[in-house]
Backbone atoms as SQL, in Angstrom:
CREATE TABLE atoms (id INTEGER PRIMARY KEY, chain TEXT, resi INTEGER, resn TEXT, atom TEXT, x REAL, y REAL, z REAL);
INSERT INTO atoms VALUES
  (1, 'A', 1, 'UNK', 'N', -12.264, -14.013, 1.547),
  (2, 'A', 1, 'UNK', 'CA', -11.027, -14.788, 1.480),
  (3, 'A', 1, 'UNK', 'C', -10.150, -14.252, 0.348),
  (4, 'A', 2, 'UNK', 'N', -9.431, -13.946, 0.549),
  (5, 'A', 2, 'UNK', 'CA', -7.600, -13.632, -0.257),
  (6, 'A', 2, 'UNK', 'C', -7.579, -14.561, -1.315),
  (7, 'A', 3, 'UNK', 'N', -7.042, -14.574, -2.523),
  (8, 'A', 3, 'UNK', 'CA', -6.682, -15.320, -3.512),
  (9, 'A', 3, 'UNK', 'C', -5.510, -15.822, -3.480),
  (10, 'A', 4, 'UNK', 'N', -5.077, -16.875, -3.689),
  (11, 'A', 4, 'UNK', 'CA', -3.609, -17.375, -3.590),
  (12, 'A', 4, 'UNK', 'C', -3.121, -16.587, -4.838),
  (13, 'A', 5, 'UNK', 'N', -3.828, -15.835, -5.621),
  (14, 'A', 5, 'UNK', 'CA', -2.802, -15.364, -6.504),
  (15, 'A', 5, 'UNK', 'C', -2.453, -13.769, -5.877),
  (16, 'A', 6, 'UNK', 'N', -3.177, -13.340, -5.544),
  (17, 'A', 6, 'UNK', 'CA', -3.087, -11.880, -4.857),
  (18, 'A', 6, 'UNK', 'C', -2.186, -12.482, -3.467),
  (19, 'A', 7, 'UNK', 'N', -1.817, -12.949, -2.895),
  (20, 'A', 7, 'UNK', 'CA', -0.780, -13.262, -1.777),
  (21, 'A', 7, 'UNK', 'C', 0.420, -13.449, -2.893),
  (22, 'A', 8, 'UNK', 'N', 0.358, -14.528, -3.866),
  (23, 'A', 8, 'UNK', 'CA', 2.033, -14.831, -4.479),
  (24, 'A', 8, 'UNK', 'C', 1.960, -13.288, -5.061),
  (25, 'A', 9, 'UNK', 'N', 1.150, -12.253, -5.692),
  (26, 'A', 9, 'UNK', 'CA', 2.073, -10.989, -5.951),
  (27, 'A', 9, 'UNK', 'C', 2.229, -10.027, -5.405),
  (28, 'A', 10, 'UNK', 'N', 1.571, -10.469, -4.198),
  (29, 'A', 10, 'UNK', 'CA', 2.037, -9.337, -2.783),
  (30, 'A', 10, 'UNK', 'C', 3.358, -9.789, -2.412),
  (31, 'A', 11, 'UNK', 'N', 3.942, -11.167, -2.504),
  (32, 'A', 11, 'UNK', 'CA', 4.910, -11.744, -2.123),
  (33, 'A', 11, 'UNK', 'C', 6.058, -11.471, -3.269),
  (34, 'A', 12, 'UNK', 'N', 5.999, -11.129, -4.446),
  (35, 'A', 12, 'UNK', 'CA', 6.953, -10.693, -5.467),
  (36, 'A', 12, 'UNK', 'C', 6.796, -9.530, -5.028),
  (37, 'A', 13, 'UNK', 'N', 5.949, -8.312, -4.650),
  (38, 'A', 13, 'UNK', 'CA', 6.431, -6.892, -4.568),
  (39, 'A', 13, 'UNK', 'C', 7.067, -7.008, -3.116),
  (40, 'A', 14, 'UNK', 'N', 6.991, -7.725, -2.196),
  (41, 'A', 14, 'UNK', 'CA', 8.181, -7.247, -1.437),
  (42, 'A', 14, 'UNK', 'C', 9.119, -8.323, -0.965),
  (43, 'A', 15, 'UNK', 'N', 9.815, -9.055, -2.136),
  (44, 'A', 15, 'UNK', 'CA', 10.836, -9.713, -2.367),
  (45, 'A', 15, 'UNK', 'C', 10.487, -10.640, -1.008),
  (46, 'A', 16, 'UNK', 'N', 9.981, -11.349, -1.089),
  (47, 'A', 16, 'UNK', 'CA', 9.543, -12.489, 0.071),
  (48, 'A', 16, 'UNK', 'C', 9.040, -13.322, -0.540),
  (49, 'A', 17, 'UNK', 'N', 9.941, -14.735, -0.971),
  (50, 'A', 17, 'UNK', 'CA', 9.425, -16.077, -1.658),
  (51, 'A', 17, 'UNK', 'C', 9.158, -17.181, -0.932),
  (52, 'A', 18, 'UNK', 'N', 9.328, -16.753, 0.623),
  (53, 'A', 18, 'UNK', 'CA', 9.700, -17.969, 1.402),
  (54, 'A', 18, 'UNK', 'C', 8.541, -17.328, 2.472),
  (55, 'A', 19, 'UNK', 'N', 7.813, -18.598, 3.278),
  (56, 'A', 19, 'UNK', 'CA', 6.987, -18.311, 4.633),
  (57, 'A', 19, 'UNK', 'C', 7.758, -17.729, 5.546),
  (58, 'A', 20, 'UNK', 'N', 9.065, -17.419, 5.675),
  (59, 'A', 20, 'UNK', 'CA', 9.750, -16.991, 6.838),
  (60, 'A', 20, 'UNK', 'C', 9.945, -14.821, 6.451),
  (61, 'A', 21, 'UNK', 'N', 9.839, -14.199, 7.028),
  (62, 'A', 21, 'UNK', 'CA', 9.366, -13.669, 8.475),
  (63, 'A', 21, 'UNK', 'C', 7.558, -14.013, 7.888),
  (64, 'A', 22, 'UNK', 'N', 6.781, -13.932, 6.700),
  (65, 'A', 22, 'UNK', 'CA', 5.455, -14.027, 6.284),
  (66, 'A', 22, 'UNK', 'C', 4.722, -15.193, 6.335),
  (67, 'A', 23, 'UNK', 'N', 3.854, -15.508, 6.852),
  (68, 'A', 23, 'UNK', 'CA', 3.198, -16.490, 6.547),
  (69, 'A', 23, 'UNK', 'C', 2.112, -16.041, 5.316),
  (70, 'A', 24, 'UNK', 'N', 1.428, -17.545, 4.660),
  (71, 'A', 24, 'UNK', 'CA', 0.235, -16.633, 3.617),
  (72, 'A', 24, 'UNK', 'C', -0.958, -16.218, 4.540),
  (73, 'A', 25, 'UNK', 'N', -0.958, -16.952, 5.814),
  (74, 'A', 25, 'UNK', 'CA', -2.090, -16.040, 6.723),
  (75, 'A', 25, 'UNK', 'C', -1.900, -14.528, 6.863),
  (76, 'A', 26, 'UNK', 'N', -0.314, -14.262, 7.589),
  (77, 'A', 26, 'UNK', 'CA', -0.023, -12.816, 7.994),
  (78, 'A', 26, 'UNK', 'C', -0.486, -11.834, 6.729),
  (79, 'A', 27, 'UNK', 'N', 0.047, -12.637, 5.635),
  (80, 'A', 27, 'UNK', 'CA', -0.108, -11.452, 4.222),
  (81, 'A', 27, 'UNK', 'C', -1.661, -11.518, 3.912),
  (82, 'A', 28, 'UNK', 'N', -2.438, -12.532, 3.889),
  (83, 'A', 28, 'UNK', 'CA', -4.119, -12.870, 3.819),
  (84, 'A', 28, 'UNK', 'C', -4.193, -11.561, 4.431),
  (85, 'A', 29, 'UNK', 'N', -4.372, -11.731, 6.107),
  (86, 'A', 29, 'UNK', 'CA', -4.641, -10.747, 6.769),
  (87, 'A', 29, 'UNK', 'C', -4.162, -9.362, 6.652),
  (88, 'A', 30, 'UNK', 'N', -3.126, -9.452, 6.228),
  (89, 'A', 30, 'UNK', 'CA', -3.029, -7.660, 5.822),
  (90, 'A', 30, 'UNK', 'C', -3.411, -7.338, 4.737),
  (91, 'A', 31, 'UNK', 'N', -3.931, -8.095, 4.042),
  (92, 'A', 31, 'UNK', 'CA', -4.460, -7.584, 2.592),
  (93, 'A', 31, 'UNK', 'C', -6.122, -7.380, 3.029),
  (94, 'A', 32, 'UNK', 'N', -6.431, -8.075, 4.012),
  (95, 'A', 32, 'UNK', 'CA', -7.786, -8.356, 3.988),
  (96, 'A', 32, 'UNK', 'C', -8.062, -6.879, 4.366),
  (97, 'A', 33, 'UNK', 'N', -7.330, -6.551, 5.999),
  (98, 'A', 33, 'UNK', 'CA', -6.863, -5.107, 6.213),
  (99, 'A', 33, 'UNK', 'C', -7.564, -3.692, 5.605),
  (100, 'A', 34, 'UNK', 'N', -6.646, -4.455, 4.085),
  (101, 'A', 34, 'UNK', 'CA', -6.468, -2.891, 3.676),
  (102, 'A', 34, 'UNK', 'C', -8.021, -2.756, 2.238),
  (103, 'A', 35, 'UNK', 'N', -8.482, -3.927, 2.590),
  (104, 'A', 35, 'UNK', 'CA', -9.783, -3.443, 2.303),
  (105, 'A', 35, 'UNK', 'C', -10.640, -2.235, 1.817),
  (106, 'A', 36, 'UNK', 'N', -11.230, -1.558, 0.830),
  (107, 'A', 36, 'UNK', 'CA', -11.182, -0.432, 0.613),
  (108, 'A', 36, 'UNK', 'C', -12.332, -0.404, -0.589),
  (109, 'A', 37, 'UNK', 'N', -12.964, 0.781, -0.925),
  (110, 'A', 37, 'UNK', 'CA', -14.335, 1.001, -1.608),
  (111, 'A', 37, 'UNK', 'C', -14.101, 0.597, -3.205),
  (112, 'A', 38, 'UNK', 'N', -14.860, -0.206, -3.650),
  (113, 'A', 38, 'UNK', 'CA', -14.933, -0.627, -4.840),
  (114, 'A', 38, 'UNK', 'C', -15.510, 0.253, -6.046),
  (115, 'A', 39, 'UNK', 'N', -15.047, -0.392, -6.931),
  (116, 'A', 39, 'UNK', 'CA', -15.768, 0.799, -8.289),
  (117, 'A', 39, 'UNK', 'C', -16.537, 0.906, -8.294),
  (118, 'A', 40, 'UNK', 'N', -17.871, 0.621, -7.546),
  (119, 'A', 40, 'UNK', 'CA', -19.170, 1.024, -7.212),
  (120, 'A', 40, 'UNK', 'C', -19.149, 2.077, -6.374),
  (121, 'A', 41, 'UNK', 'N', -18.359, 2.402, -6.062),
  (122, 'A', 41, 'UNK', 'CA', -18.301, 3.235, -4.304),
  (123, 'A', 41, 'UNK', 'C', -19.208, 2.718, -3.181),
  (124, 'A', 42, 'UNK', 'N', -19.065, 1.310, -3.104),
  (125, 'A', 42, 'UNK', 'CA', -19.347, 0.911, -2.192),
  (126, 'A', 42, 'UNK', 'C', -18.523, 0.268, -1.449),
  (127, 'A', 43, 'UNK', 'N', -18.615, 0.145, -0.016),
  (128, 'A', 43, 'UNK', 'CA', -17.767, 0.145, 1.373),
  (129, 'A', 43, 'UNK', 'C', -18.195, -1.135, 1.637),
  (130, 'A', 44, 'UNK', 'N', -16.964, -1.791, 1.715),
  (131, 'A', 44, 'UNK', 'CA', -16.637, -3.127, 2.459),
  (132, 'A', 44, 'UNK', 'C', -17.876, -4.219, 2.803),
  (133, 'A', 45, 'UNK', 'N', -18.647, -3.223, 3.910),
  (134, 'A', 45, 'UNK', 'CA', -19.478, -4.206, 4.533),
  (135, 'A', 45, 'UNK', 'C', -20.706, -4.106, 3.878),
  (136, 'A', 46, 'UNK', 'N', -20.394, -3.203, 2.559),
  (137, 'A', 46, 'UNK', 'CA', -22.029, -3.464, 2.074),
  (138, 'A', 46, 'UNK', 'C', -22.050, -5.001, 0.936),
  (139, 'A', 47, 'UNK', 'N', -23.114, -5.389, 1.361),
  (140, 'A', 47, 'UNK', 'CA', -23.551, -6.825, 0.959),
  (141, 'A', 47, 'UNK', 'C', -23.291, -7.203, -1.227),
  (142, 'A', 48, 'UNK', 'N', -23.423, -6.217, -1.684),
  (143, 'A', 48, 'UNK', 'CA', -22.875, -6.198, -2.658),
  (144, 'A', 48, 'UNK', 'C', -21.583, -5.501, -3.179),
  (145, 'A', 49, 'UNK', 'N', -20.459, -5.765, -1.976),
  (146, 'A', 49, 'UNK', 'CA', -19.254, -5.070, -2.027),
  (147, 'A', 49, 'UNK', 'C', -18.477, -6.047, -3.304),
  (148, 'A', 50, 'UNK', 'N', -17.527, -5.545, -3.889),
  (149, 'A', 50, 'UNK', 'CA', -16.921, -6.941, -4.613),
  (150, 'A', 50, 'UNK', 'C', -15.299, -6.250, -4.251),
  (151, 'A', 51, 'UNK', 'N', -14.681, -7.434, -4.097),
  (152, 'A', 51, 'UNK', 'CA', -13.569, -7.372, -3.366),
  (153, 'A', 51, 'UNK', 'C', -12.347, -6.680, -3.718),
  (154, 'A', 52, 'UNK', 'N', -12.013, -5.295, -3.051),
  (155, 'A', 52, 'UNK', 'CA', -10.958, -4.798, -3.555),
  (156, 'A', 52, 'UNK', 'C', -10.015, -4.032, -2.575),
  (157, 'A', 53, 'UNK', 'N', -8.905, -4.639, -3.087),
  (158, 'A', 53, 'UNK', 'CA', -8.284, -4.169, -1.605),
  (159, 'A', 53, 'UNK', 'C', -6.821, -3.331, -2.358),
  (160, 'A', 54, 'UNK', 'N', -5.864, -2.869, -1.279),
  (161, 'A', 54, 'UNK', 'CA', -5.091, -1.958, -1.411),
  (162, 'A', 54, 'UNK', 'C', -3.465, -2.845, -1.155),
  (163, 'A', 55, 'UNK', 'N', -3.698, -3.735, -2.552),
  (164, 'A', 55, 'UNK', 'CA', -2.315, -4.221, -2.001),
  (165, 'A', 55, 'UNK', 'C', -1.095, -3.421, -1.913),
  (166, 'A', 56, 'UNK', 'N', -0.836, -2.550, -2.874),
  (167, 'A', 56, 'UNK', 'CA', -0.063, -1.383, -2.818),
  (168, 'A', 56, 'UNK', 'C', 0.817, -0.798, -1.812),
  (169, 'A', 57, 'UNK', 'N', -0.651, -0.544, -0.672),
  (170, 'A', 57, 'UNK', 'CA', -0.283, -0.059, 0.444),
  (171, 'A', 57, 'UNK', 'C', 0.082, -1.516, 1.401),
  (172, 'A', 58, 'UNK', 'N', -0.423, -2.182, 1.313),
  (173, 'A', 58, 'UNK', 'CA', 0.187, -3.471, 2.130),
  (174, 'A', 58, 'UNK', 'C', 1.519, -3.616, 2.155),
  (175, 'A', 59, 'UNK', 'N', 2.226, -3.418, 1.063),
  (176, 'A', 59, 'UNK', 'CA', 3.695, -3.368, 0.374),
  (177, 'A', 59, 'UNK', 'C', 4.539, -2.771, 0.604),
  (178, 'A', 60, 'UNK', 'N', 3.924, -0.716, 0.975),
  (179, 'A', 60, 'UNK', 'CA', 4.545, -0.037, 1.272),
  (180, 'A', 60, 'UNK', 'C', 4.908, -0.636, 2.973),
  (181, 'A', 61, 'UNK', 'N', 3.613, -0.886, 3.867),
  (182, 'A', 61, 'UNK', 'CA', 3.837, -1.325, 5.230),
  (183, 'A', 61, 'UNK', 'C', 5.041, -2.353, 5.733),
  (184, 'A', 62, 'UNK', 'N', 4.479, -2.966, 4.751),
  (185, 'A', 62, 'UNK', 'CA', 5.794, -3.991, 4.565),
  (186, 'A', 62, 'UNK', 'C', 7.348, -3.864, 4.240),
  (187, 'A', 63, 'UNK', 'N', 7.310, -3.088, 3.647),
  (188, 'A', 63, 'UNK', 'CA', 8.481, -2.552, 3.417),
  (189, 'A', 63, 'UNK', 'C', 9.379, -1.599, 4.443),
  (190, 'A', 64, 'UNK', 'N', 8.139, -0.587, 4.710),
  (191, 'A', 64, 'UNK', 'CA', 8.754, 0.424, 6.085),
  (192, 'A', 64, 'UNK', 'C', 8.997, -0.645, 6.875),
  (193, 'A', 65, 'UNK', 'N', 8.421, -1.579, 7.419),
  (194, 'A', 65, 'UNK', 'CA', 8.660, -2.703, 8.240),
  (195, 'A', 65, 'UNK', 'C', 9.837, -3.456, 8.496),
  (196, 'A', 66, 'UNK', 'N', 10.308, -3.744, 6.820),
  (197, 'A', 66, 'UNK', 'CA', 11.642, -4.294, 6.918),
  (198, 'A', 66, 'UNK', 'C', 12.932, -2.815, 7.295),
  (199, 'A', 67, 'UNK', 'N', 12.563, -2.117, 6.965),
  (200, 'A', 67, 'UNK', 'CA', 13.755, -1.078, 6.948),
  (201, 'A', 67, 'UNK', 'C', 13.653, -1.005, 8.392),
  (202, 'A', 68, 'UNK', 'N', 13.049, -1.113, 8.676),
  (203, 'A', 68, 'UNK', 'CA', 13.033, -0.553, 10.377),
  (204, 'A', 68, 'UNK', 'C', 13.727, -2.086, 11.127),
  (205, 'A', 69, 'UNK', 'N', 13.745, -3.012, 10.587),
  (206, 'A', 69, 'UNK', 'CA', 14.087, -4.360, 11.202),
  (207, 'A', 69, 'UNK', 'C', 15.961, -4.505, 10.840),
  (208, 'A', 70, 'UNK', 'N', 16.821, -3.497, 9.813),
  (209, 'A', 70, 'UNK', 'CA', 17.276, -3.460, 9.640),
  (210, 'A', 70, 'UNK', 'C', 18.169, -2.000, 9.575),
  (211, 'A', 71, 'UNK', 'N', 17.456, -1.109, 10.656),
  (212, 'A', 71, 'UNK', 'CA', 17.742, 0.157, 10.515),
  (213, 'A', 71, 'UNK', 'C', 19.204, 0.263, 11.380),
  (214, 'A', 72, 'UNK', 'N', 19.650, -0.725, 12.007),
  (215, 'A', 72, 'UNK', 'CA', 20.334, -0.855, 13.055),
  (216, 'A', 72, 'UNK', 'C', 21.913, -1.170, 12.432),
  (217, 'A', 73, 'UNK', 'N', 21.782, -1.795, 10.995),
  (218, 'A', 73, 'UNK', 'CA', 23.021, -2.281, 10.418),
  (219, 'A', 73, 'UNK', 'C', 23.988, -0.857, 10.047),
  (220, 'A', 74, 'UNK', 'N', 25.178, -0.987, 9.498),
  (221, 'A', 74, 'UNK', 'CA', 25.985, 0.002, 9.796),
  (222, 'A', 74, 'UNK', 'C', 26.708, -0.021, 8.743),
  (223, 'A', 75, 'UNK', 'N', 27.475, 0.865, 8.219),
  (224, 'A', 75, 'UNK', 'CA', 28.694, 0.989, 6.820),
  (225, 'A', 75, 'UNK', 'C', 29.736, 0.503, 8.209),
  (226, 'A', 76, 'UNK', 'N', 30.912, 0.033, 7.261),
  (227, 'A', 76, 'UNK', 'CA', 32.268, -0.321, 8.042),
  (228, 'A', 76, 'UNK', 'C', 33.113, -1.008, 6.978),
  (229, 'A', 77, 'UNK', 'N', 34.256, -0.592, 7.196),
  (230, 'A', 77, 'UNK', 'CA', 35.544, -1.259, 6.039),
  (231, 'A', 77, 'UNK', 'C', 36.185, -1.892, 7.326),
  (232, 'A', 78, 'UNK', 'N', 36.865, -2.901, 7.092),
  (233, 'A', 78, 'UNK', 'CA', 37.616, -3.814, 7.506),
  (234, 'A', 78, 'UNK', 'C', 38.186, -4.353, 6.560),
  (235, 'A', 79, 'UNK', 'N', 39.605, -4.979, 6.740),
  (236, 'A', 79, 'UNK', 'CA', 40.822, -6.087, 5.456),
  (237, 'A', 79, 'UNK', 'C', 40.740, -5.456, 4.465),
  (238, 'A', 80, 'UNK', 'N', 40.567, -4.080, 4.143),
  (239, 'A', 80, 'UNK', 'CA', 40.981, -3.861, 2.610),
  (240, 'A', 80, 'UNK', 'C', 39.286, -3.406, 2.461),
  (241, 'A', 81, 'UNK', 'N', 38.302, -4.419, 2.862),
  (242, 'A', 81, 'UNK', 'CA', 36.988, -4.013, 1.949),
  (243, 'A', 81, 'UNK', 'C', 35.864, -2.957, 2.351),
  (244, 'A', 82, 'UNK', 'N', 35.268, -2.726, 1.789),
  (245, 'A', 82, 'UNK', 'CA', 33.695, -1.819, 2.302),
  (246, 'A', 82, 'UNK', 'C', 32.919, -2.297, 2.642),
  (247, 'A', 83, 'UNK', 'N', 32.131, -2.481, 3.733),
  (248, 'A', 83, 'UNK', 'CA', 30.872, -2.788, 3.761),
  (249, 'A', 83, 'UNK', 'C', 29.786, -1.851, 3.561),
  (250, 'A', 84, 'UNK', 'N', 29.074, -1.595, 2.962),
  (251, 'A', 84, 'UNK', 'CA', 28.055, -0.627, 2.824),
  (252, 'A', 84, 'UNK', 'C', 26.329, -0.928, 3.313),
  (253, 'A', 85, 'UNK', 'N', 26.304, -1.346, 4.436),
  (254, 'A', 85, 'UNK', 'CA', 25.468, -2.348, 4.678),
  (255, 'A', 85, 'UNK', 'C', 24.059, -1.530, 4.607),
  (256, 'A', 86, 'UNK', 'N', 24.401, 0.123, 4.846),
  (257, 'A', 86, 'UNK', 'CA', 23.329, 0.929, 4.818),
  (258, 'A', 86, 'UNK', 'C', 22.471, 1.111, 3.543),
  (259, 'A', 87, 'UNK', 'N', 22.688, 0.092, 2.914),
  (260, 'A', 87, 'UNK', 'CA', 22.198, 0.686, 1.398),
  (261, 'A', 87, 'UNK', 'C', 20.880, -0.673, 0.878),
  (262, 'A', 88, 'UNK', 'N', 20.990, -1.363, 2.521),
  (263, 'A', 88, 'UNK', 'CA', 19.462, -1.784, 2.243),
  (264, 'A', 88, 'UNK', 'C', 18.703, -1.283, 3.054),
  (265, 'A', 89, 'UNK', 'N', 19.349, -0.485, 3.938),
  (266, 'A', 89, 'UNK', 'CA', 17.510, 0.198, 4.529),
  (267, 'A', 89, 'UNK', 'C', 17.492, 1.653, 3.229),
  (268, 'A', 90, 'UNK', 'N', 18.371, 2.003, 2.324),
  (269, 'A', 90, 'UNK', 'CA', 17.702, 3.375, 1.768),
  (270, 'A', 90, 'UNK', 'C', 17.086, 2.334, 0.414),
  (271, 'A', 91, 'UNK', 'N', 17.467, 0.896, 0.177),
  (272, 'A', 91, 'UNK', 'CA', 16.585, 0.547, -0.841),
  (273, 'A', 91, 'UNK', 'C', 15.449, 0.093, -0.328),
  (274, 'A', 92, 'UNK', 'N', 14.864, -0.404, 0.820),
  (275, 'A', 92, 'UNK', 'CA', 13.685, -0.599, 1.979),
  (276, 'A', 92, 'UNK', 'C', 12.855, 0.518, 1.555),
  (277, 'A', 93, 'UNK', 'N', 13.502, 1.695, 1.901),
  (278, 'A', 93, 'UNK', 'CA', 12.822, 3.236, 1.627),
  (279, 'A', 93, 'UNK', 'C', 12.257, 3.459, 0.473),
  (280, 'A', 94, 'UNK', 'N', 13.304, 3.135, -0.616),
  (281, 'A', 94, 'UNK', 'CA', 12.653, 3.408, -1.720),
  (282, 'A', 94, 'UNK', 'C', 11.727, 2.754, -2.392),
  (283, 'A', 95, 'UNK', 'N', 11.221, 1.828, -2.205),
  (284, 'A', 95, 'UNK', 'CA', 10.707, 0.662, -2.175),
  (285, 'A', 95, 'UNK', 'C', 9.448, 1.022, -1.892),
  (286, 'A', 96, 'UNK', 'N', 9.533, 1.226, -0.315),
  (287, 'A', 96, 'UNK', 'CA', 8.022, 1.833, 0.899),
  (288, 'A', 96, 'UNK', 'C', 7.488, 3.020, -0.210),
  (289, 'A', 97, 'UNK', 'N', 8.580, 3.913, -0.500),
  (290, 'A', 97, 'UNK', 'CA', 7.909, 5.033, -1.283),
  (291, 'A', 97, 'UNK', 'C', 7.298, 4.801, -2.538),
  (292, 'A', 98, 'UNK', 'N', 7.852, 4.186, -3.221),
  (293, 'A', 98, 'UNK', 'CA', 7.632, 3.553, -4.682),
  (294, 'A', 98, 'UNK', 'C', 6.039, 2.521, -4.471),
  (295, 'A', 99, 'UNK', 'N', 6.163, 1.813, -3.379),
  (296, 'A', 99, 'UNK', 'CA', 4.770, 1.118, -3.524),
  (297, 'A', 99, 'UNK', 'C', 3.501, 1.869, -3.179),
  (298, 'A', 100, 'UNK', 'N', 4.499, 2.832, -1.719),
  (299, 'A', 100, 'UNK', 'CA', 2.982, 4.117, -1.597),
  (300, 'A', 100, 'UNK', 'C', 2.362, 4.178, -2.978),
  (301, 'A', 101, 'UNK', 'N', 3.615, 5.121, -3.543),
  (302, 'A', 101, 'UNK', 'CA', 2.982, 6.072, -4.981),
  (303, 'A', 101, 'UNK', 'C', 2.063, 5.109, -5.771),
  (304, 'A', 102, 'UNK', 'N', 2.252, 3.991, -5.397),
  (305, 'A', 102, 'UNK', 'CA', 1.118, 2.959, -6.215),
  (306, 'A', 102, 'UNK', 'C', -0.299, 2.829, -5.524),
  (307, 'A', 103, 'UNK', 'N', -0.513, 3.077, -4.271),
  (308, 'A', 103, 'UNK', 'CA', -1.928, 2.833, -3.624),
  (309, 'A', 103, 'UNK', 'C', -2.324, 3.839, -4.423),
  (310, 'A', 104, 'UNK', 'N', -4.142, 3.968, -3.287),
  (311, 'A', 104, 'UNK', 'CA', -5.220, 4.109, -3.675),
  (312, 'A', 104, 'UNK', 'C', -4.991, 5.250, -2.991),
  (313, 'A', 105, 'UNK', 'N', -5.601, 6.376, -3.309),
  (314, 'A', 105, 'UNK', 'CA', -5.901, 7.346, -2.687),
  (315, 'A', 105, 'UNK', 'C', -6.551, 7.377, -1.434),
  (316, 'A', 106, 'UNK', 'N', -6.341, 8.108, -0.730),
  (317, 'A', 106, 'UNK', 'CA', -7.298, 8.013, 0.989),
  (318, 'A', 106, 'UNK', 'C', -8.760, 9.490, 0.833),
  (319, 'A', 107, 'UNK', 'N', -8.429, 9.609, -0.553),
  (320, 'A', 107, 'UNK', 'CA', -9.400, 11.100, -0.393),
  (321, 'A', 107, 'UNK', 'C', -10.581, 10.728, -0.878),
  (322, 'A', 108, 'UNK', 'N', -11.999, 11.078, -1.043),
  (323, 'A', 108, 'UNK', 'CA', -13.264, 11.336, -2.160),
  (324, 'A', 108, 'UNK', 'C', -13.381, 12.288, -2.488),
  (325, 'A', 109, 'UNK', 'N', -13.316, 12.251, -3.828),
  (326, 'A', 109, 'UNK', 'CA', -13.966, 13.793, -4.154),
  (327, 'A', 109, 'UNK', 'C', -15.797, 13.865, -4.461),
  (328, 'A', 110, 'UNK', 'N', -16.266, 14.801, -3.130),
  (329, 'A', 110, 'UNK', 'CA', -17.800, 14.912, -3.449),
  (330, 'A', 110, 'UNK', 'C', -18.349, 16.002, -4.525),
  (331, 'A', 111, 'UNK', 'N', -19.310, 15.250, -4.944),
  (332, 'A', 111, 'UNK', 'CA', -20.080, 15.330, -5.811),
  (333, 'A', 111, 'UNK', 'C', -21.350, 16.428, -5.167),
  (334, 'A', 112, 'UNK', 'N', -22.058, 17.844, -5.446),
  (335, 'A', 112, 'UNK', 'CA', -23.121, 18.284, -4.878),
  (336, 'A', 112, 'UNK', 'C', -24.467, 17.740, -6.366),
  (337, 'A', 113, 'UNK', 'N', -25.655, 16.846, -5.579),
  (338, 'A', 113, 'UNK', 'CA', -26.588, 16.398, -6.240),
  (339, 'A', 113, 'UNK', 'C', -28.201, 16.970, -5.582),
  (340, 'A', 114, 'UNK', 'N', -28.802, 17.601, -6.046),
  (341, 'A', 114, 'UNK', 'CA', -28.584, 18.015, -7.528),
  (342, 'A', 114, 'UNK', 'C', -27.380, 19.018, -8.004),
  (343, 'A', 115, 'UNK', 'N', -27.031, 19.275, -9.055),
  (344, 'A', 115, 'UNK', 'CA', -26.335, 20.267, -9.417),
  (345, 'A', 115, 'UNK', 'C', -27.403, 21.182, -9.406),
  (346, 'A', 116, 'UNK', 'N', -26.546, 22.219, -8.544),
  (347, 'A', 116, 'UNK', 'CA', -27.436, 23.950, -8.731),
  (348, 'A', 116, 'UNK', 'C', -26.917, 24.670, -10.120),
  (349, 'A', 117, 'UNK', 'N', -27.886, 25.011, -10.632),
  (350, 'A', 117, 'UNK', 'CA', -27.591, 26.011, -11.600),
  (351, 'A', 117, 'UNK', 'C', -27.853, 27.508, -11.462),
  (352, 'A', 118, 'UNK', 'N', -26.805, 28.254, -12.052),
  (353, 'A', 118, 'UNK', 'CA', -27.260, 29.599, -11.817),
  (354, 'A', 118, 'UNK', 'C', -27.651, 30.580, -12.753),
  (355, 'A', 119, 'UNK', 'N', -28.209, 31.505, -13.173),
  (356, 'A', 119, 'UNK', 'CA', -28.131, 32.645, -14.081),
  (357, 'A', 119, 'UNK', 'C', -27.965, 33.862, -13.885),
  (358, 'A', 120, 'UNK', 'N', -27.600, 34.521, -15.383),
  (359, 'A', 120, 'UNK', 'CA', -27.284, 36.054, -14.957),
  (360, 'A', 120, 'UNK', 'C', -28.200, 36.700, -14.435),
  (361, 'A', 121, 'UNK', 'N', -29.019, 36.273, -14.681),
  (362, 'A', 121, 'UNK', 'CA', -30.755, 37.256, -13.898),
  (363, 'A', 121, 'UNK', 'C', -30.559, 37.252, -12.209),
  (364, 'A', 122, 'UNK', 'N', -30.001, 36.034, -11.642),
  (365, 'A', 122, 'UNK', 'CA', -29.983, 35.922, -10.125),
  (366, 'A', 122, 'UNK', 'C', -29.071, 36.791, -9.880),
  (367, 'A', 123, 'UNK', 'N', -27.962, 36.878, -10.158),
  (368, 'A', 123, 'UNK', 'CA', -26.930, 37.827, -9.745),
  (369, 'A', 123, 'UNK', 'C', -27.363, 39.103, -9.603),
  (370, 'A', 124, 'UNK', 'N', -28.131, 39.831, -10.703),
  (371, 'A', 124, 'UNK', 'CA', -28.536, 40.895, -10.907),
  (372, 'A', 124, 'UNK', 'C', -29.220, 41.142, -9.521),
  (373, 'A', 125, 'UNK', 'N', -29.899, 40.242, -8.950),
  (374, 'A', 125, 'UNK', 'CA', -30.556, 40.882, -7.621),
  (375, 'A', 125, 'UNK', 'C', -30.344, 40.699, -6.062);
């Protein structure tokens, strides 16, 4: 189960204070989602997993999400003024990118155990 505090600061990183388009289920569930190996390096379903997830990336999703819900709006002047309406899907973007750069990595770097050791004597032959 999700923490009501990890939903309210998933809900400050992508400017959503209100249940409307989010519920705290929808965000529960995408956090639950993004689920991911703990400082043990252990995986989710192992029984001594302790809970750590990738809100980060939840944020970025969320975000590409809104830009795309708003990709459709348009610049236009009318009476004198500007509308520049395009300048919330490139802050959407920057946003998606900015929270990426905050996840977790998708890589491991392996480890060979035992470590082989070598010497100059082996080479020699």
């Amino acid at each position: 189960m999700v923490s009501a505090d990890l939903i309210a600061w998933l809900r400050r990183l992508i400017a959503e204070s209100t249940q409307t388009p989010y519920t705290d289920q929808n965000l529960s569930d995408l956090i639950e989602a993004s689920a991911c190996i703990d400082t043990e390096g252990r995986l989710p379903d192992h029984d001594d997993w302790v809970a750590t997830y990738d809100v980060w990336a939840v944020a970025s999703d969320i975000w590409m999400e809104k830009s795309a819900m708003i990709a459709d709006e348009y610049d236009f002047s009318a009476d004198g003024g500007s509308f520049d309406r395009s300048q919330k899907v490139q802050n959407a973007l920057k946003m998606a990118s900015y929270c990426k750069s905050r996840s977790k990595g998708l890589s491991q770097q392996l480890k060979q155990y035992p470590k082989e050791t070598y010497s100059l004597d082996d080479a020699e032959e």
